[in-house]
N, CA, C and O atoms as CSV, one atom per row, in Angstrom:
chain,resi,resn,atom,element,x,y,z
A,1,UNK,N,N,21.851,28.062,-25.801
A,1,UNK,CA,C,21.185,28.692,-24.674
A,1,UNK,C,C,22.075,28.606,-23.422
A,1,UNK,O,O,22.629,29.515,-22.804
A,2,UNK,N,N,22.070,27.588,-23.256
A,2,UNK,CA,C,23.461,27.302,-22.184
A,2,UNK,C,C,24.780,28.007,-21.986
A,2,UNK,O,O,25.494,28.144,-20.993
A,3,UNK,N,N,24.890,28.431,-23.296
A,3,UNK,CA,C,26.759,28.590,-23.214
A,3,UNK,C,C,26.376,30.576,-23.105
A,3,UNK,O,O,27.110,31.421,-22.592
A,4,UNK,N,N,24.935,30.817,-23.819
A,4,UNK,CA,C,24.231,32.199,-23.521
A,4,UNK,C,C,24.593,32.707,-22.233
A,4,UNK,O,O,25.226,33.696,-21.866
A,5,UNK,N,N,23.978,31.693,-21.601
A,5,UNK,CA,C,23.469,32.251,-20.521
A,5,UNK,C,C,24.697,32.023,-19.207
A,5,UNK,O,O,24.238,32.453,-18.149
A,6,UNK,N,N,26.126,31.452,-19.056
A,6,UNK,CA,C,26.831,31.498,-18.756
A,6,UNK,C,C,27.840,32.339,-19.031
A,6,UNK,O,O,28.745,32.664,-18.262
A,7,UNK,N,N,27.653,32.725,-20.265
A,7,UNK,CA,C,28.586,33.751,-20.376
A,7,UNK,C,C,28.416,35.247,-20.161
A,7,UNK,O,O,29.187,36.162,-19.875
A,8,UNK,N,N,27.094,35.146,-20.409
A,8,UNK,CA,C,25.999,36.598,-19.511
A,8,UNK,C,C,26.493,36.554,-18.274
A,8,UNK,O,O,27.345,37.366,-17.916
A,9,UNK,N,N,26.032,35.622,-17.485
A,9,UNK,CA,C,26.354,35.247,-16.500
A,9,UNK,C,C,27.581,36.036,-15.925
A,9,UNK,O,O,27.486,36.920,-15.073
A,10,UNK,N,N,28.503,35.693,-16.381
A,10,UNK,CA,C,30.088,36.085,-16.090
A,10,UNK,C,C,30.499,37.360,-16.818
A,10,UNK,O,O,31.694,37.652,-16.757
A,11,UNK,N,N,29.637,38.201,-17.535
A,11,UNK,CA,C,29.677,39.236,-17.801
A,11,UNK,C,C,28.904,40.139,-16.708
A,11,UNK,O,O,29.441,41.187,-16.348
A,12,UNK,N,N,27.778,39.795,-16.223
A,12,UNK,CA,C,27.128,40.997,-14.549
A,12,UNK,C,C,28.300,40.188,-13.326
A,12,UNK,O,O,28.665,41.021,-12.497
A,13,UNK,N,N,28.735,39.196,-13.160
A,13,UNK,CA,C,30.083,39.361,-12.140
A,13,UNK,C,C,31.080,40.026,-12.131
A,13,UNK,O,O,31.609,40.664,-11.221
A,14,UNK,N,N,31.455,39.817,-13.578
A,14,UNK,CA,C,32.801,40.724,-13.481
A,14,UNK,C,C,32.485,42.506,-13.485
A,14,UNK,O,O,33.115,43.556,-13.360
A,15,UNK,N,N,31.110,42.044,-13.712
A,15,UNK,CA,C,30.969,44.039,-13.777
A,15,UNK,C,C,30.760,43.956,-11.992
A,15,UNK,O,O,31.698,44.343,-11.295
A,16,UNK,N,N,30.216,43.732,-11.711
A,16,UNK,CA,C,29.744,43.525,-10.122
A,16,UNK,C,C,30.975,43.668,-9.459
A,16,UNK,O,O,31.199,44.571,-8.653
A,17,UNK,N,N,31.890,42.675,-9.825
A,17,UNK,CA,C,32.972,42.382,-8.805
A,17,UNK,C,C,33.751,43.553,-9.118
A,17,UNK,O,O,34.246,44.022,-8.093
A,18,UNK,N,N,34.089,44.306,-10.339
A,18,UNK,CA,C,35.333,45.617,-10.537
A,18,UNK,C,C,34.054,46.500,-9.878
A,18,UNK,O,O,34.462,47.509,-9.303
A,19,UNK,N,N,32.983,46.372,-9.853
A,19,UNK,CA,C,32.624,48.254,-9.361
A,19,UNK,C,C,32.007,47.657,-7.665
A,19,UNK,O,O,31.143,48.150,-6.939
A,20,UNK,N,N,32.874,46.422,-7.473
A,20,UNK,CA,C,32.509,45.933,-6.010
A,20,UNK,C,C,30.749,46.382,-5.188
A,20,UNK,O,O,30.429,47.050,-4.205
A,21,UNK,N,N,29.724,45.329,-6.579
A,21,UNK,CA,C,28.819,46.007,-5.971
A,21,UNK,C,C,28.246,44.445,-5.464
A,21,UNK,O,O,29.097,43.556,-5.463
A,22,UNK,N,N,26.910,44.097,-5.056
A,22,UNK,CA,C,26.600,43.054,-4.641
A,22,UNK,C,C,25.484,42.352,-6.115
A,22,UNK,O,O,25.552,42.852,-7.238
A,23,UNK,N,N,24.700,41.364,-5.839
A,23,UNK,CA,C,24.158,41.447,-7.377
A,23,UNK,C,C,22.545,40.990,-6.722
A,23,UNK,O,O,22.193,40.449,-5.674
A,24,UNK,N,N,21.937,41.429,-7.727
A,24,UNK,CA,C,20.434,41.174,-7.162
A,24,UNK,C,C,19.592,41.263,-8.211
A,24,UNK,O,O,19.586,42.156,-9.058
A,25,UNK,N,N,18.423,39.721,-8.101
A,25,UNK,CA,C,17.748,39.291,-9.384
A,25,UNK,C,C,16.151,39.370,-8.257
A,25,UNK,O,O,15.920,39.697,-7.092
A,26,UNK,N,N,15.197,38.765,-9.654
A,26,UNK,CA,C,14.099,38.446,-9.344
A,26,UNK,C,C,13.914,36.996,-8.986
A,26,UNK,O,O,14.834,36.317,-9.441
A,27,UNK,N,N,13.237,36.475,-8.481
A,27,UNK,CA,C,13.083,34.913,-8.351
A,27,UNK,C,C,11.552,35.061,-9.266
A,27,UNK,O,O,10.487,35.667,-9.144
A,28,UNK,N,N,12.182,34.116,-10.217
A,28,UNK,CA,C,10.885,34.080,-11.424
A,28,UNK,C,C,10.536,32.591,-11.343
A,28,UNK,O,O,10.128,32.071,-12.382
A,29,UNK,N,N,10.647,31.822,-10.216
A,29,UNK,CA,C,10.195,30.451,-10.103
A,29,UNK,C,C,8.637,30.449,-9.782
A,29,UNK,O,O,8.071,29.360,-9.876
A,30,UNK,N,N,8.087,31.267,-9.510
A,30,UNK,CA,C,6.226,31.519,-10.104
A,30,UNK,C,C,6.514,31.287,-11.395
A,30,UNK,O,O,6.214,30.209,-11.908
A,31,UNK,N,N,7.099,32.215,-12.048
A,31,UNK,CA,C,6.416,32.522,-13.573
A,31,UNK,C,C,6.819,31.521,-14.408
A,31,UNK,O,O,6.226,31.234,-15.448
A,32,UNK,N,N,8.064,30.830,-13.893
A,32,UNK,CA,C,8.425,29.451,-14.633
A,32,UNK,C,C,7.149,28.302,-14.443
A,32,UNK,O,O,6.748,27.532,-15.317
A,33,UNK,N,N,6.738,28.401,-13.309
A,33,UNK,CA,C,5.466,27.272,-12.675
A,33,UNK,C,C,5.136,27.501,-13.643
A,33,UNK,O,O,5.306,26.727,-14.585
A,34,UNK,N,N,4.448,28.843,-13.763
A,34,UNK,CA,C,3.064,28.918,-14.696
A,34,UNK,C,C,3.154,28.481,-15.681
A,34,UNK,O,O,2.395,27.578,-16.032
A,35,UNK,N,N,4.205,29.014,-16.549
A,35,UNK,CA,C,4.528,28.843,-17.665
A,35,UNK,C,C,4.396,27.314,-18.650
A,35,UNK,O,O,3.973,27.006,-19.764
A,36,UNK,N,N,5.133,26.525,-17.294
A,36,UNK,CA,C,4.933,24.927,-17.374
A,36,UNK,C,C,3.624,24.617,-17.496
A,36,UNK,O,O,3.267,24.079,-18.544
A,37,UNK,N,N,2.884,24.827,-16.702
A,37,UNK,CA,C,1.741,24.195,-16.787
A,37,UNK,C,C,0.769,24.805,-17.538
A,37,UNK,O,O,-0.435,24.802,-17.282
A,38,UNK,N,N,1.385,25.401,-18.598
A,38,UNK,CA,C,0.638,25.531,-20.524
A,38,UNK,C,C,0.337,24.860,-20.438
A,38,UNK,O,O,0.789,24.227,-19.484
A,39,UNK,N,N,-0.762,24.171,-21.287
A,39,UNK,CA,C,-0.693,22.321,-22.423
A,39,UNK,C,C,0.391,22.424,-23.207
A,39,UNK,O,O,1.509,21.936,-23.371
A,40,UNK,N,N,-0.562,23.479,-23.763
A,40,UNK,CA,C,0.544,23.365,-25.190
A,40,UNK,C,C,1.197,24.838,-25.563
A,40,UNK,O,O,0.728,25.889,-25.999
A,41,UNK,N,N,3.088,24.194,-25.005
A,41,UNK,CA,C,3.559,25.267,-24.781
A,41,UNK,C,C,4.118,25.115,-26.444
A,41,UNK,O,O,4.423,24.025,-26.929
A,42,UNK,N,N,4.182,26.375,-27.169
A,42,UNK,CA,C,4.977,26.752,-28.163
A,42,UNK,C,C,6.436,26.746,-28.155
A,42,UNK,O,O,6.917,26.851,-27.027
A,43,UNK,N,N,7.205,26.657,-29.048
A,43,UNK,CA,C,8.734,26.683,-28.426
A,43,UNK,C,C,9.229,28.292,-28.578
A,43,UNK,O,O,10.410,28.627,-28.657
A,44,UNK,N,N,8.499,28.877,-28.594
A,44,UNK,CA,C,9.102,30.171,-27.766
A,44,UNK,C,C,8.589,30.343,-26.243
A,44,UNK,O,O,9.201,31.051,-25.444
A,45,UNK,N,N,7.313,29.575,-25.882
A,45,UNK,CA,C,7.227,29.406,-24.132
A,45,UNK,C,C,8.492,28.667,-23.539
A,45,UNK,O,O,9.124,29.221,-22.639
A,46,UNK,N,N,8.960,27.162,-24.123
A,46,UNK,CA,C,9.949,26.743,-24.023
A,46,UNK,C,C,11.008,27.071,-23.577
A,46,UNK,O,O,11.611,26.559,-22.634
A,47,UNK,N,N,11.423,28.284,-24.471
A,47,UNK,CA,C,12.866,28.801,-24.930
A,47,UNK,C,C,12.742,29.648,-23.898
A,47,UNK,O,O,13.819,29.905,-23.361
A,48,UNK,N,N,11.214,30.498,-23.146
A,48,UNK,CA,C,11.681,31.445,-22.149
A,48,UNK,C,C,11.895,30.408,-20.953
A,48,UNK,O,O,12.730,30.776,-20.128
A,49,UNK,N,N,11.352,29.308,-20.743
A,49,UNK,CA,C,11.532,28.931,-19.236
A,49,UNK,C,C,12.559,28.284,-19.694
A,49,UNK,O,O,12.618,27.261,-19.012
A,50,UNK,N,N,13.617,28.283,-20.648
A,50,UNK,CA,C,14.782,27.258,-20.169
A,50,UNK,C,C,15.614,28.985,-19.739
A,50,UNK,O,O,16.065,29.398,-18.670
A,51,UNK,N,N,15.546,29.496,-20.821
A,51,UNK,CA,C,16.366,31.119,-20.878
A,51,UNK,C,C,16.652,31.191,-19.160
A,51,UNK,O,O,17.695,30.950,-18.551
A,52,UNK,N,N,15.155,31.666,-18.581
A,52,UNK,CA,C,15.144,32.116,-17.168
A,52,UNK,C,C,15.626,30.954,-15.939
A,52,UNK,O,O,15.898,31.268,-14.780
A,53,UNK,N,N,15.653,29.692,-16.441
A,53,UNK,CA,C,15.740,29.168,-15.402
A,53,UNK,C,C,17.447,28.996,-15.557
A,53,UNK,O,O,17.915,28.706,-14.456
A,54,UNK,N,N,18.096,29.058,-16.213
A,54,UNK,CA,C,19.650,28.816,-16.730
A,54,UNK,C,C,20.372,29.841,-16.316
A,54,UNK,O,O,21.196,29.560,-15.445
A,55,UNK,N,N,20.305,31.407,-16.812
A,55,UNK,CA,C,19.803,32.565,-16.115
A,55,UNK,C,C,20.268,32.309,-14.523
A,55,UNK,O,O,21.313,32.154,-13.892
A,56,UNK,N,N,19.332,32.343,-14.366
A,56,UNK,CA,C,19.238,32.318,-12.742
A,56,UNK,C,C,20.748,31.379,-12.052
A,56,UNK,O,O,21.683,31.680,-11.311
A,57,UNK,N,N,20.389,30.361,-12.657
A,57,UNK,CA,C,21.396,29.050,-12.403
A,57,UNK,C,C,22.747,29.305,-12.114
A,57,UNK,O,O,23.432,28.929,-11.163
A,58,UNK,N,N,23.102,30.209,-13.371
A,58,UNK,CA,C,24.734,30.759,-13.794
A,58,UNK,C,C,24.974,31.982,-12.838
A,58,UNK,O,O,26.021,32.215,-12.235
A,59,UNK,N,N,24.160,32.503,-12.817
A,59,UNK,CA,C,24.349,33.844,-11.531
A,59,UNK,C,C,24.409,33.606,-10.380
A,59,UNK,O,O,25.075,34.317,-9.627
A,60,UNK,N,N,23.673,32.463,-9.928
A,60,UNK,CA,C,23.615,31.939,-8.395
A,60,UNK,C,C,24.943,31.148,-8.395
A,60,UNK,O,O,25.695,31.208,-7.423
A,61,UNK,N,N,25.283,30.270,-9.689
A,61,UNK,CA,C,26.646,30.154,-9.397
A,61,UNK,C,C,27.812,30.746,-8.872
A,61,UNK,O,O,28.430,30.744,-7.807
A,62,UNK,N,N,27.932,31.478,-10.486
A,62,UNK,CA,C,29.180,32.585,-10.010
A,62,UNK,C,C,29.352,33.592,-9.202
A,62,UNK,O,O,30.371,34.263,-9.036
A,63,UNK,N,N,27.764,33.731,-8.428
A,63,UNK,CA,C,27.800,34.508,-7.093
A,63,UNK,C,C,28.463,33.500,-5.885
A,63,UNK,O,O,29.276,34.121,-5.200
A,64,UNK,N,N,28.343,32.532,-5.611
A,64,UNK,CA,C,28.618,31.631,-4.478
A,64,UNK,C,C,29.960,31.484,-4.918
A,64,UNK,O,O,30.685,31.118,-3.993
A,65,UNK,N,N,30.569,31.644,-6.033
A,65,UNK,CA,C,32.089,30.750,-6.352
A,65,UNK,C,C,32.705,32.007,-6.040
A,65,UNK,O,O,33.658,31.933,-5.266
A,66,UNK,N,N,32.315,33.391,-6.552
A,66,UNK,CA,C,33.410,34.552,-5.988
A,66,UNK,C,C,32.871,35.193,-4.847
A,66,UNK,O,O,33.092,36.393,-4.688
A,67,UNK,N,N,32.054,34.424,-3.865
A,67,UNK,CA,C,31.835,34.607,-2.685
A,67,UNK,C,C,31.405,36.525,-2.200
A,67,UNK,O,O,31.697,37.321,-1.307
A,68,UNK,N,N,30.553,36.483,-3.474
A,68,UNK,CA,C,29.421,37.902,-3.233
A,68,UNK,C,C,28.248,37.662,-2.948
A,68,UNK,O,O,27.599,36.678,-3.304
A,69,UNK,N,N,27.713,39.025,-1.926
A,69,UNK,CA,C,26.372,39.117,-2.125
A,69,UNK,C,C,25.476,38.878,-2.975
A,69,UNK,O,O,25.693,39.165,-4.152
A,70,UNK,N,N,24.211,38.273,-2.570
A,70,UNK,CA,C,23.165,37.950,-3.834
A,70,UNK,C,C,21.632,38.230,-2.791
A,70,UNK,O,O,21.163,37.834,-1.724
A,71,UNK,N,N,21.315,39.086,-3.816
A,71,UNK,CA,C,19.980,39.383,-2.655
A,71,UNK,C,C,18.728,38.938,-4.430
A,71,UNK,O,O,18.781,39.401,-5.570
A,72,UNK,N,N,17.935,38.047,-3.890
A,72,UNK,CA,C,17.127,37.145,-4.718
A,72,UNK,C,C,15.626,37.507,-4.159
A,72,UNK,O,O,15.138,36.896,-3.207
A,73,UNK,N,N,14.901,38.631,-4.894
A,73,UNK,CA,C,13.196,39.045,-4.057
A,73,UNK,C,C,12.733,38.854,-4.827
A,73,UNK,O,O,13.274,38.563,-5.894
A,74,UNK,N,N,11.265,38.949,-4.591
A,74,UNK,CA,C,10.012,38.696,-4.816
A,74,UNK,C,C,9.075,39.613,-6.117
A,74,UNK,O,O,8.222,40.468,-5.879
A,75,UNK,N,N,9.428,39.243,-7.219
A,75,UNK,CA,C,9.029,39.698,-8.653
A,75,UNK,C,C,7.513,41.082,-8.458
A,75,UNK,O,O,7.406,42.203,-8.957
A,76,UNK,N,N,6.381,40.128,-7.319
A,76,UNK,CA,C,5.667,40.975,-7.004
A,76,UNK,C,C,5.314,42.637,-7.116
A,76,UNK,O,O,6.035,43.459,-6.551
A,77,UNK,N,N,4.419,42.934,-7.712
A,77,UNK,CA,C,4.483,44.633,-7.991
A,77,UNK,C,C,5.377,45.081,-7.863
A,77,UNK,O,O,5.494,46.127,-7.224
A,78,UNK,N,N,6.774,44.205,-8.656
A,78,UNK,CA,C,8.028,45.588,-8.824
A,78,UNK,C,C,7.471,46.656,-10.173
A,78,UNK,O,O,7.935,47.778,-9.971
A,79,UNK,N,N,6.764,46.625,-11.251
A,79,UNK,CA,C,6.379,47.354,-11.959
A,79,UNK,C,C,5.063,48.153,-11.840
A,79,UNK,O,O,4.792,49.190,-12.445
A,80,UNK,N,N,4.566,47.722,-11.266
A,80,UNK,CA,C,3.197,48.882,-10.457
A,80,UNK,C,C,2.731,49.826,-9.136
A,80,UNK,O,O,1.760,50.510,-8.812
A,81,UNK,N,N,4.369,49.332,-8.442
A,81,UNK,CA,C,4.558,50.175,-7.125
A,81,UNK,C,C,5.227,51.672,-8.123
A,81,UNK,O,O,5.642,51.631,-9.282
A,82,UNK,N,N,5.130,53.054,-7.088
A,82,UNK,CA,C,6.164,53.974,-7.689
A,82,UNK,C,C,7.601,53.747,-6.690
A,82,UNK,O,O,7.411,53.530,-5.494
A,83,UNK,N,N,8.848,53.797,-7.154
A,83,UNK,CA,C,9.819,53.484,-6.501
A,83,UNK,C,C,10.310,54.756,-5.323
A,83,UNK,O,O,10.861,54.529,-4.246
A,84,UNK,N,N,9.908,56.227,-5.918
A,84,UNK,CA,C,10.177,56.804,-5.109
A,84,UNK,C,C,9.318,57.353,-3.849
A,84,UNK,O,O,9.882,57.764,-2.835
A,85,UNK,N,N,8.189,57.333,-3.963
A,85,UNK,CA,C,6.906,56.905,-3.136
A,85,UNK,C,C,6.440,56.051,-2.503
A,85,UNK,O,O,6.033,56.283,-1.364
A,86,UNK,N,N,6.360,54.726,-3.104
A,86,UNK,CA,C,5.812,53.584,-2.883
A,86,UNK,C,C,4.400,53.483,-2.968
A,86,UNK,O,O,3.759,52.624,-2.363
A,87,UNK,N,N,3.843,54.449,-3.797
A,87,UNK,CA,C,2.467,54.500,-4.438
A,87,UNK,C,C,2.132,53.607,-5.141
A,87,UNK,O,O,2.851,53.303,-6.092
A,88,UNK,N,N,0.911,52.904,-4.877
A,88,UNK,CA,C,0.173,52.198,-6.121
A,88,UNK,C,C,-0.299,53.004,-6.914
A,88,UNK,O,O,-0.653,52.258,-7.827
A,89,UNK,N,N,-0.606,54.207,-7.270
A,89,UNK,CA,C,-1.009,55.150,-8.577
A,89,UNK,C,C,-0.251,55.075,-9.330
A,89,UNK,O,O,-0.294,56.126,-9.969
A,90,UNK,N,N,0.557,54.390,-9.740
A,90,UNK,CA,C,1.596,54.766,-11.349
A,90,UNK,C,C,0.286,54.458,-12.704
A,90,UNK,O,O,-0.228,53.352,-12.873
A,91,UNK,N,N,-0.009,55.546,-13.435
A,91,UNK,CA,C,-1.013,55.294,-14.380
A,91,UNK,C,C,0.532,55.172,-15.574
A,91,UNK,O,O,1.752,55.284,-15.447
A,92,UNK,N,N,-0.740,54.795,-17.043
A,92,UNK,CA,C,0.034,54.502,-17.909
A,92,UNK,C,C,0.209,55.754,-18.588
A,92,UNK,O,O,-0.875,56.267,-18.865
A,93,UNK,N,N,1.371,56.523,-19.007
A,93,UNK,CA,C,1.473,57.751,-19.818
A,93,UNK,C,C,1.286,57.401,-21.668
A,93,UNK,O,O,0.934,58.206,-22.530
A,94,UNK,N,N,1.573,56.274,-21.803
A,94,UNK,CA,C,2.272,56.087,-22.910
A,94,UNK,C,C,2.745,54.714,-23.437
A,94,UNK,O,O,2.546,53.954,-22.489
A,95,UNK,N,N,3.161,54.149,-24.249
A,95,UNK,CA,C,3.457,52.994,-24.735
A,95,UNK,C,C,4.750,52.844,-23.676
A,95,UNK,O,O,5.777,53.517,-23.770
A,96,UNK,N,N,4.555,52.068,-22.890
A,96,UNK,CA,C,5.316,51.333,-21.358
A,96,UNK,C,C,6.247,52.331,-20.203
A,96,UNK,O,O,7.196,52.137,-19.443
A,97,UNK,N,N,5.254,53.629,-20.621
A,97,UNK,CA,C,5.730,54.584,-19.713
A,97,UNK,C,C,4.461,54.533,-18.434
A,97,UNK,O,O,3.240,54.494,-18.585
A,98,UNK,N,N,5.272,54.551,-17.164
A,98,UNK,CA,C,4.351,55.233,-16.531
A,98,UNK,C,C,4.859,55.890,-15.062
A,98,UNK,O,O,5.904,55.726,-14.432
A,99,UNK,N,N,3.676,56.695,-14.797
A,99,UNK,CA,C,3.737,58.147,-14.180
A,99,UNK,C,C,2.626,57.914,-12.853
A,99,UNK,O,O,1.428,57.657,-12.977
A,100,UNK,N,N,3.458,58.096,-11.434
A,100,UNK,CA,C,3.037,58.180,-10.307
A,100,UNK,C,C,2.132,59.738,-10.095
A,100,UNK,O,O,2.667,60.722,-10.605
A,101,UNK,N,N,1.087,59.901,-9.519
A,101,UNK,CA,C,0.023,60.373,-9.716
A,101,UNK,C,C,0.015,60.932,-8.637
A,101,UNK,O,O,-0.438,62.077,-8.632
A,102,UNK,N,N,0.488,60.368,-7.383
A,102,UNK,CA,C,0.826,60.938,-6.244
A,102,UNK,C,C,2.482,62.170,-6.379
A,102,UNK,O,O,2.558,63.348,-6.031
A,103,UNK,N,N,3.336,61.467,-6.872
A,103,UNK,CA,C,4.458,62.378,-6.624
A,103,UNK,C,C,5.248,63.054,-7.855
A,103,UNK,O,O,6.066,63.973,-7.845
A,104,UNK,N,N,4.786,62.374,-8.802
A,104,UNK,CA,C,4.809,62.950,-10.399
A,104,UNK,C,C,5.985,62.169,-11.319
A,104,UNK,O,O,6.302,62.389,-12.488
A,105,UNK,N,N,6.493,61.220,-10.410
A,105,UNK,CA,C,7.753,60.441,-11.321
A,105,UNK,C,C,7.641,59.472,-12.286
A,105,UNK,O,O,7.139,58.370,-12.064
A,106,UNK,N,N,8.132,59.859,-13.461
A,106,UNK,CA,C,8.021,59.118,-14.384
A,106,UNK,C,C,8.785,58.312,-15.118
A,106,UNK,O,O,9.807,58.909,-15.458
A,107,UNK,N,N,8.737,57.134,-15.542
A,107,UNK,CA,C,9.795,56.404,-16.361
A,107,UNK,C,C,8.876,55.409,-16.891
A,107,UNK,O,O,7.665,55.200,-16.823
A,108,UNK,N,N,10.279,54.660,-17.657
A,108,UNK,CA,C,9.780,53.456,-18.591
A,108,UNK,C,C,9.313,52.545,-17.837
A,108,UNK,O,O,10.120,52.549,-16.908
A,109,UNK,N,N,8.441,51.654,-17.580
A,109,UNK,CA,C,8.341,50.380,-17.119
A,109,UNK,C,C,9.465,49.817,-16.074
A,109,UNK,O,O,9.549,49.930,-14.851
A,110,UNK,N,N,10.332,49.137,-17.080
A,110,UNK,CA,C,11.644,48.473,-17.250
A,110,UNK,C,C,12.556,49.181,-16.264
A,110,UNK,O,O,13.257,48.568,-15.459
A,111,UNK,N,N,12.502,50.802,-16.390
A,111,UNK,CA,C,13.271,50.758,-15.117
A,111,UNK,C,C,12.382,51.389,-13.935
A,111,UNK,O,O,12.964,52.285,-13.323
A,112,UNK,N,N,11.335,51.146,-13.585
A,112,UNK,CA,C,10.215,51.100,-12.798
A,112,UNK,C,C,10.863,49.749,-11.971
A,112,UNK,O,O,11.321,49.849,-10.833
A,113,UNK,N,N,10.831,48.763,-12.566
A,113,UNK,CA,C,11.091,47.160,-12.038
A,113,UNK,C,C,12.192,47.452,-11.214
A,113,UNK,O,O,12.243,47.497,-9.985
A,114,UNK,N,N,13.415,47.721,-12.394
A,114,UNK,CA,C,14.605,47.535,-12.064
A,114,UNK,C,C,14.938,48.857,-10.910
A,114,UNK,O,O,16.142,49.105,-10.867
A,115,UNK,N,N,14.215,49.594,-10.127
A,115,UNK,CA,C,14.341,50.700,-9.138
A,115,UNK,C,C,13.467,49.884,-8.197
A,115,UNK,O,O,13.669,50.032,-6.992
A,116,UNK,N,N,12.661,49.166,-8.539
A,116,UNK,CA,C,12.408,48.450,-7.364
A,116,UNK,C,C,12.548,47.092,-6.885
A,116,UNK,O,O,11.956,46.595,-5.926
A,117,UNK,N,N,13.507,46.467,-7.755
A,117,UNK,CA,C,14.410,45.146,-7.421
A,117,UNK,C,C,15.666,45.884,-6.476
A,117,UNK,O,O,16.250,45.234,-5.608
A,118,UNK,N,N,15.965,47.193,-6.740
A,118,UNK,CA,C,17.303,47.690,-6.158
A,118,UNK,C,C,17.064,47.649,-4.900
A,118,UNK,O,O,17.682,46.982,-4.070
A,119,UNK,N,N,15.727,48.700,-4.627
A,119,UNK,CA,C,15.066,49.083,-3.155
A,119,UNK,C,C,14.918,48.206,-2.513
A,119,UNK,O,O,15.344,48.296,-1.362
A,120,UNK,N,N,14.270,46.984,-2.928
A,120,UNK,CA,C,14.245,45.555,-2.310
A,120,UNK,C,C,15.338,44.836,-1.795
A,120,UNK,O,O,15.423,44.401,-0.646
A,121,UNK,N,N,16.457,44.692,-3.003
A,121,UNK,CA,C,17.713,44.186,-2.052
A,121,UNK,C,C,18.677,44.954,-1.569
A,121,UNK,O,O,19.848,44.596,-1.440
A,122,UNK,N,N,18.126,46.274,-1.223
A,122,UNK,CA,C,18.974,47.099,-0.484
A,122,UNK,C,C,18.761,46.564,1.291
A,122,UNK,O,O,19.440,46.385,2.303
A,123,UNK,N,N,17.436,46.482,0.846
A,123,UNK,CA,C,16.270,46.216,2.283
A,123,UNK,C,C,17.003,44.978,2.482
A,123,UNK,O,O,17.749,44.886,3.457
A,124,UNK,N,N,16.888,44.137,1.765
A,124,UNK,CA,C,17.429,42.373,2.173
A,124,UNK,C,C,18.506,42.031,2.608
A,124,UNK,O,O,18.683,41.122,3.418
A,125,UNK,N,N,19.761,43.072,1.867
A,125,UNK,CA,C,20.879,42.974,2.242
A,125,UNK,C,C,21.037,44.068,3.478
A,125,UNK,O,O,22.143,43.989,4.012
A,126,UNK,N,N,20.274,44.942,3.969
A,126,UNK,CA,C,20.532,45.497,5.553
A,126,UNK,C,C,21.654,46.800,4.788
A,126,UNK,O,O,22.689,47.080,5.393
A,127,UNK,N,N,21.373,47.404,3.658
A,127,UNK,CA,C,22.708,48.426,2.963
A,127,UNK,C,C,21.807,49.480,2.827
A,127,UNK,O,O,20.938,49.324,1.969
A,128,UNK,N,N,21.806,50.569,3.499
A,128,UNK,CA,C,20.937,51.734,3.441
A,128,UNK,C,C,22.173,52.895,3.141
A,128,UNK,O,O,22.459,53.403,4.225
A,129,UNK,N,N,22.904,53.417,2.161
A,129,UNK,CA,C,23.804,54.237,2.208
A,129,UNK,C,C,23.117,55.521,1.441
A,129,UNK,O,O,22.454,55.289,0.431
A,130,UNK,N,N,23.275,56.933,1.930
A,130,UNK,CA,C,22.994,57.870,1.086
A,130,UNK,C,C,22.524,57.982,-0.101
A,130,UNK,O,O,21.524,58.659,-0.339
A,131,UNK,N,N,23.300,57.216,-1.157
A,131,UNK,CA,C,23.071,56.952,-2.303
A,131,UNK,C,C,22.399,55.814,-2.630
A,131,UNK,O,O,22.017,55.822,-3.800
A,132,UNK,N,N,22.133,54.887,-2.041
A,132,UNK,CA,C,21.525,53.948,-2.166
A,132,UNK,C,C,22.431,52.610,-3.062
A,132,UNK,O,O,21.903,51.543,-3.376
A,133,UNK,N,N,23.339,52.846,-3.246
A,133,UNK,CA,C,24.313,51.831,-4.495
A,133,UNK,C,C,24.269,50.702,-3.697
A,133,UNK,O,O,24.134,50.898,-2.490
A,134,UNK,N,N,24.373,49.295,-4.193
A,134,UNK,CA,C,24.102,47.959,-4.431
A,134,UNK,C,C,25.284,47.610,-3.730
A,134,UNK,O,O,25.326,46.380,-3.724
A,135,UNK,N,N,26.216,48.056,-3.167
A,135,UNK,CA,C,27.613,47.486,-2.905
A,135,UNK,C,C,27.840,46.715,-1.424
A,135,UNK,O,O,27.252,46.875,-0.355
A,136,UNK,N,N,28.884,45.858,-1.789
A,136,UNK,CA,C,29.125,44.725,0.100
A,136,UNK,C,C,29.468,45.257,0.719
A,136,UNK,O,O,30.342,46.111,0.566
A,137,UNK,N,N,28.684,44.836,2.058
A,137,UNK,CA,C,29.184,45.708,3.444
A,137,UNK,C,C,30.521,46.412,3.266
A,137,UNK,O,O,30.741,47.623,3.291
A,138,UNK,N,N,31.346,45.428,3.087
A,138,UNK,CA,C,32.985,45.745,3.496
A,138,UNK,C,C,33.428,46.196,2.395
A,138,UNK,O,O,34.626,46.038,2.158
A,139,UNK,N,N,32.486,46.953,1.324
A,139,UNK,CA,C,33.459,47.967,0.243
A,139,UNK,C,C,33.670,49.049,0.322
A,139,UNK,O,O,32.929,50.025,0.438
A,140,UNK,N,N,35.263,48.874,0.230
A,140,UNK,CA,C,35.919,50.442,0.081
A,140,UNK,C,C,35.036,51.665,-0.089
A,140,UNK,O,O,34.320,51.543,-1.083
A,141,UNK,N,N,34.863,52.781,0.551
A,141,UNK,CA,C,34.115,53.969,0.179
A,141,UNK,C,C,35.130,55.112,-1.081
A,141,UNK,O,O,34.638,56.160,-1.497
């Protein structure tokens, strides 16, 4: 799990650092709480709170050691906001699809989240560019 999750780890830096973008996670230290305070956790509850908390660990590392951005928000309705709206109407279309009701956009779940972890640390990190891309102040255009 360890040697997993470090080497993941150093696989989203080095992608980060060649396309000089900044890197940005969820803080899942709620869902680890919870998780803990099962009784009786199974060892696949186990295996996710060591996964996520190691995870986290190795990225916050190798973000501070090659001295990049790290914008770290709030897990909160990233999958039930719509990202391009900011509607709470996203109904379910489909097996983990879903579809904003207000503006008609649709996707998987998964990247429902991941469009609104972006929006979030775009906001955190103060980077509002046309395109919206993840990248450090001071990168090359």
């Amino acid at each position: 799990m360890e040697d997993w999750a470090r080497k993941t780890a150093l696989e989203i830096l080095g992608l980060a650092l060649r396309l000089q973008y900044a890197v940005a996670r969820e803080d899942l230290t709620g869902l680890i709480n919870t998780l803990r305070r099962i009784e009786n956790k199974d060892h696949r509850t186990r295996l996710i709170i060591m996964g996520y908390k190691r995870m986290g660990k190795w990225i916050d590392w190798q973000v501070k050691k090659h001295g990049m951005p790290l914008a770290i928000v709030k897990p909160n309705r990233t999958s039930s906001r719509c990202p391009k709206c900011d509607s709470k109407k996203l109904e379910e279309t489909g097996y983990r699809r879903l579809r904003c009701s207000r503006c008609g956009f649709e996707a998987d779940r998964d990247i429902v989240r991941k469009l609104n972890i972006r929006k979030r640390a775009l906001k955190k990190l103060r980077i509002n560019p046309p395109g919206g891309a993840l990248t450090t102040p001071t990168a090359p255009k």
